[in-house]
C-alpha positions, 0 to 999 in steps of 0.5 A: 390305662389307654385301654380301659380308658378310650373302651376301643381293644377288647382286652390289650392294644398290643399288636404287631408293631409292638413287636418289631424291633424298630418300635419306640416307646416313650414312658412318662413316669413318676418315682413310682409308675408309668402315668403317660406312654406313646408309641413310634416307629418307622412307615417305610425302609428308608425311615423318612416317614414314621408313625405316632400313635397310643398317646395315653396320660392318667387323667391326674397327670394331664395338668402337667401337660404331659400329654403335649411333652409326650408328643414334642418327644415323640417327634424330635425321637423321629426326627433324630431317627432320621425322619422327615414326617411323622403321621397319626390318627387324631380322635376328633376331640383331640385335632386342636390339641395337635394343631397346637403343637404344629401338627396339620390334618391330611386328608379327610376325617376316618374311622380307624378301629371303629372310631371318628379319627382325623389323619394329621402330619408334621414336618419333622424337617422344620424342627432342626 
């Protein structure tokens, strides 16, 4: 889904983060199939610092808001891992969607794999 929607990997969004054994997937999923995913994992050894990234919703579903259940999970799942921030690369569409769910921009805008994205970050200690 993420793949064919956004047109950004070649063939498959699989890379080495996929891999490690520390990688967390999220699914949301109706009876019959994964409709939403997100991916998180650790930046550094101490695991104070972790990545969130491949948000991806069938276009059917995000009425529901899984989208914004996908992040808030992905988030405590940090937090919970012992997390105290949580960094991500925002397409520029979708900046005032994470500022919504608390998310504030870091740093100036990029392009990350070929596209405009923003750097944003949570503080996962004001969660608890």
């Amino acid at each position: 889904m993420f793949v064919v929607e956004q047109a950004i990997f070649p063939a498959t969004d699989r890379d080495e983060f996929d891999e490690r054994i520390d990688t967390i997937h999220l699914v949301g999923a109706t009876e019959s199939r994964v409709v939403g995913a997100v991916r998180l994992y650790p930046l550094d050894r101490t695991g104070d610092v972790w990545q969130g990234d491949r948000l991806a919703v069938e276009p059917e579903f995000r009425v529901y808001q899984l989208g914004s259940d996908l992040v808030r999970l992905a988030v405590s799942t940090a937090a919970e891992h012992g997390g105290r921030i949580m960094k991500a690369h925002i397409q520029i569409a979708n900046v005032r969607f994470f500022e919504r769910l608390g998310w504030t921009t870091d740093g100036f805008e990029e392009t990350y794999h070929a596209r405009p994205h923003q750097p944003m970050v949570i503080d996962l200690l004001r969660l608890g």
